[in-house]
N, C-alpha and C positions, 0 to 999 in steps of 0.2 A: 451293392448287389454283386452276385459272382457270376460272370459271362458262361452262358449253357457251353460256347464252342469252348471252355479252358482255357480262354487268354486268359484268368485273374480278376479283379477286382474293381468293378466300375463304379464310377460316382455320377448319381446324374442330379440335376435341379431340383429341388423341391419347394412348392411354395409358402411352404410355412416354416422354413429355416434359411437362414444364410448360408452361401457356400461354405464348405468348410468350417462351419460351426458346428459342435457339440451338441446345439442347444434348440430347442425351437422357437423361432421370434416371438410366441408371447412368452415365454422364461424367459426372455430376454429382457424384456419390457417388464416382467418382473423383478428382474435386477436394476432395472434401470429406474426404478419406481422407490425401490423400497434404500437404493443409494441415499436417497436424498433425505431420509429418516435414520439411518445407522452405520456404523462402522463397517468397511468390507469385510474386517474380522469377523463380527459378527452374523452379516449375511450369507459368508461362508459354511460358516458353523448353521446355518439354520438350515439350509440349502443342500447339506452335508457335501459340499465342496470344495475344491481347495483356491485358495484366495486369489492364486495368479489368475485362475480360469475367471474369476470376476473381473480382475482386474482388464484381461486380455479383451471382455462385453464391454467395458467401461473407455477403455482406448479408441475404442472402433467405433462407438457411435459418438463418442465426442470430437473424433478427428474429423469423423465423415461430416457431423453437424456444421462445426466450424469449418470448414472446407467451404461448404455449402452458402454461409452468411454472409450478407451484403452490409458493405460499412458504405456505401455510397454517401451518404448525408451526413457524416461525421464533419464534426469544425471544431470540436472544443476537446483538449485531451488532457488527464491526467496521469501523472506516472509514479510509479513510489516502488519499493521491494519489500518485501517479507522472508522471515528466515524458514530454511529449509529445513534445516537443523542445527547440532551446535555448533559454536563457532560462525568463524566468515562466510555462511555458506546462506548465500540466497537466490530466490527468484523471483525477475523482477517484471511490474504488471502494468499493462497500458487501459485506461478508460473511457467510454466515452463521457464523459461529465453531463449531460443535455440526455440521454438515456439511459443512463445509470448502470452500463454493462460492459463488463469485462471486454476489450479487443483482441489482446494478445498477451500471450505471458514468455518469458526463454528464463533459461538458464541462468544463472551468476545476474551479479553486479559489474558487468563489466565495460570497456568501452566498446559502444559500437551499439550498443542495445535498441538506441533510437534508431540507426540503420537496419537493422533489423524489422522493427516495424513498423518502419515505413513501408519497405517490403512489400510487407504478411501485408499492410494496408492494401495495396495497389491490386496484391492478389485477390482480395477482396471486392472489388470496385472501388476504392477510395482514393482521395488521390493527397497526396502528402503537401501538393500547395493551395489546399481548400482548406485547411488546417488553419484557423484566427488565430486560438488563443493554445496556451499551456500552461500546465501549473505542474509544479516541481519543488524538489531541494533545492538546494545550492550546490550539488556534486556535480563539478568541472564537465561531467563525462554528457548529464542529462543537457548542459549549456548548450556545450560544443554540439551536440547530434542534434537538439533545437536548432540551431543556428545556418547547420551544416544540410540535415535532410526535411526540414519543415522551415524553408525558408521563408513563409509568408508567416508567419507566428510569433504573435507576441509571449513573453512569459513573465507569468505571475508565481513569482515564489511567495509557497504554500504559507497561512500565518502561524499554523502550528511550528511547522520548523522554523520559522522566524524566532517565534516563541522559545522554542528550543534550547536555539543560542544563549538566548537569557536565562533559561533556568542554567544550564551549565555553567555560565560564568559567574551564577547567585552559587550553587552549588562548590565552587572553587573559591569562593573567598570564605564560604562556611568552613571546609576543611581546613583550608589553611589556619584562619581564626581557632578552630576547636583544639588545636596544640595547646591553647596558652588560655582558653575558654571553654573549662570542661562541660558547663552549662548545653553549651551547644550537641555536644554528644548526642545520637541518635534523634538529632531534630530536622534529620534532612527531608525528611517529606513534610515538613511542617512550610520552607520555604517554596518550594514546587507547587503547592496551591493558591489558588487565589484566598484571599482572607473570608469572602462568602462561601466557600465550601468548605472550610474548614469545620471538624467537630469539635462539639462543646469541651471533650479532652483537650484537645489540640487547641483551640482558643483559651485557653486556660493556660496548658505552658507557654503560652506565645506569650500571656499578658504576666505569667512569672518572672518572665527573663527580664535583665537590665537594660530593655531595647533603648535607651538615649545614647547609647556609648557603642555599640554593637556595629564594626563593619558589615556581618552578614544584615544587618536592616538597612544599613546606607544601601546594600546592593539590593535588595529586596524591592526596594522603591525604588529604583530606575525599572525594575522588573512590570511592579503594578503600573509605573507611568507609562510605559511603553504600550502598555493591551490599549491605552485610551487612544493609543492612533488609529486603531481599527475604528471607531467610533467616530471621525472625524467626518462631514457632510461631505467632502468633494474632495479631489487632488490637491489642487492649491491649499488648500486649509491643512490639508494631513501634510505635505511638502513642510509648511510652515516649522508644524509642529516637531515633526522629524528633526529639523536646522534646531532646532531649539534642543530637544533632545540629543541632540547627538553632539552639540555645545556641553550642555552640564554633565552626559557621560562622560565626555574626554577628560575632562576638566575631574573628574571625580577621585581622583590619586587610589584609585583603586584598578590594579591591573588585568585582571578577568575582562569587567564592564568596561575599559578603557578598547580591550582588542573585540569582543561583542563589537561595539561598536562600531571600529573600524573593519570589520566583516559587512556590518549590513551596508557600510556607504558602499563598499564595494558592491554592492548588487541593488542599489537606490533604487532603478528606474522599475527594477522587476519586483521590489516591495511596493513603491508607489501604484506600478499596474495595477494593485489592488481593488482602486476605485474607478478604474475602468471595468473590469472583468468580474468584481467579488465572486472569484471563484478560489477553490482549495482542495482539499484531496482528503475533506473530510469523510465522502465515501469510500474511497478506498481504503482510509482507517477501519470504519465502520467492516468494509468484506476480510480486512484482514483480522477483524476480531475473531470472522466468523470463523476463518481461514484457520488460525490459530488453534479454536477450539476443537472443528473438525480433526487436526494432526492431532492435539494431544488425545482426544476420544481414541481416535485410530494407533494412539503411540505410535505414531511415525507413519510412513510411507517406503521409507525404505530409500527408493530413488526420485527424482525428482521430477520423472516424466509422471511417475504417480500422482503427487503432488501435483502437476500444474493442471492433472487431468483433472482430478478435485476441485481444484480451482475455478474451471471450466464449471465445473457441474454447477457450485457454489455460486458464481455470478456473470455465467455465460449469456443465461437467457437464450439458448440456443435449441433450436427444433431438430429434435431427435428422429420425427418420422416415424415414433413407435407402434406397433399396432394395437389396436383394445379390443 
C-alpha cells in the first residue's frame, strides 16, 4: 500500500499470504498439491507461471518442513547416492530404515557426507550415538564417517552391492572370453540374472551356447552360489559357507572372481552382519527409482538444491502445514 504522508510504499502482514510471497497460501498449497502429481514444467505452464517462482514455493516449504522434524527415535540408517545428472555428478541420501523416510540428502559423493549428517541429525533431536545399525556400500568414505561419527554402529554391507561385485567380475571374464568366443557377443545381460528370471528367449540362448567349456559359466556359478549365503539360518552357518566359498573362488584360476573375492573378505564381518540386522538399502533403491523418474519426467532440474528439494518431496514424509 502507498503511505497517505508520501513516504512510499509499505508492506504490512496479511493472513492469507506469506511475507514476501507473490502468492496467497492456498495457491501455495496448490502448488504444493499438485507437485506431487506433475512435472514443475508442467505446473508452470498450467498456472501460466514461470517455473523458478514454483520452484522458489517448493524450497520454502520443504526447508521450513524439514527444519521443523524430529529424528529423535532414529537407530537404524541407510545411505546410498543417486545421480544428479551426467557424469560423476551425485547426491547422496540418509534413511531411516524402521520408518521408511528420507533424513537428509547434500551434495556430491564425497568425504565427509556422514559428518554432515550426523550434524543435520542432532539438529534434528537425534543424536548420532543412538545410531545401532548401518547399511552401506563398501565406499572407504561411507566406512570411515560410520566409524568416525556414528560411533555406536554396527554396518551391514548392503547384499545388492555385495551382489554387484559378482556380476562385475561375471561380467569381466565374459568380455575378456568374447575375443576369442564370438558366441558370447551381446549376451551380457543374459549373465547378470538369475536363471528364474530369465525369458524364454534368453533361456534358450543360454541353453544354445557350449556352456561345458565356457569360462563365463565357471564364473556364472560362483555368482548363483554365492545368493545361497543369503539363505543361510544363522551366522555361524553362513560364516561356514562364506570359508567354503571364498576357498573354491580363490582356487578358481579365474582372475575377476579371484579379486571379488578378495574384496568381500576384506569387509567379512560387515557382510556377515547380515544375519544380525537383515537389513539393506533396498528402499532407497525402490525411492531412487522413483527419484530417477521424477528427473527424467522433469528432464532435469537444473541444479541440485532442485533436485534434493524433489527428493524431499518424493520420500520426506514431511508436514508441510498447508492450509485447505
Amino acid at each position: 500500500m502507498e503511505c497517505s504522508q508520501g513516504c512510499g510504499i509499505k508492506t504490512v502482514d496479511v493472513p492469507w499470504a506469506r511475507q514476501r510471497s507473490e502468492f496467497t497460501l492456498l495457491f501455495e498449497s496448490l502448488i504444493m498439491t499438485l507437485v506431487r502429481e506433475m512435472p514443475v514444467s508442467a505446473i508452470a505452464t498450467l498456472i501460466g507461471e514461470h517455473d523458478t517462482r514454483i520452484l522458489r514455493v517448493l524450497h520454502h516449504y520443504v526447508e521450513e518442513a524439514w527444519k521443523g522434524s524430529d529424528h529423535g527415535e532414529v537407530e537404524r540408517v541407510g545411505m546410498d547416492e543417486t545421480s544428479s545428472r551426467k557424469g560423476h555428478n551425485y547426491i547422496t541420501l540418509f534413511y531411516d530404515l524402521d520408518n521408511k523416510q528420507l533424513l537428509f540428502s547434500t551434495t556430491g559423493q564425497k568425504q565427509g557426507v556422514v559428518s554432515e549428517f550426523a550434524e543435520a541429525l542432532e539438529a534434528q533431536g537425534g543424536d548420532p550415538n543412538q545410531i545401532e545399525q548401518t547399511c552401506s556400500d563398501m565406499w572407504p568414505a561411507y566406512i570411515k564417517g560410520i566409524w568416525d561419527c556414528l560411533p555406536n554402529a554396527s554396518i551391514t554391507f548392503d547384499r545388492f552391492h555385495v551382489m554387484r561385485i559378482l556380476n562385475d567380475a561375471v561380467d569381466q571374464v565374459r568380455r575378456e572370453e568374447s575375443k576369442a568366443r564370438k558366441e558370447l557377443k551381446k549376451t551380457r545381460y543374459l549373465w547378470l540374472k538369475n536363471q528364474d528370471k530369465l525369458t524364454a528367449n534368453q533361456r534358450q540362448i543360454m541353453n544354445d551356447l557350449p556352456t561345458h567349456n565356457l569360462k563365463t559359466v565357471k564364473a556364472y556359478q560362483f555368482r548363483l552360489t554365492f545368493r545361497e549365503f543369503f539363505k543361510q539360518p544363522d551366522r555361524q552357518t553362513g560364516e561356514t559357507f562364506l570359508n567354503r566359498w571364498y576357498y573354491w573362488a580363490t582356487h578358481s584360476r579365474l582372475d575377476p572372481i579371484i579379486s571379488a573375492a578378495k574384496t568381500i573378505k576384506e569387509h567379512w564381518e560387515g557382510i556377515l552382519n547380515w544375519f544380525d540386522s537383515h537389513i539393506s538399502t533396498g528402499i532407497l533403491e525402490g525411492f531412487n527409482t522413483l527419484i530417477q523418474v521424477a528427473k527424467a519426467r522433469a528432464r532435469g532440474y537444473r541444479t541440485n538444491r532442485n533436485l534434493i528439494t524433489m527428493v524431499y518431496l518424493i520420500a520426506g514424509n514431511l508436514d508441510y502445514g498447508l492450509p485447505t
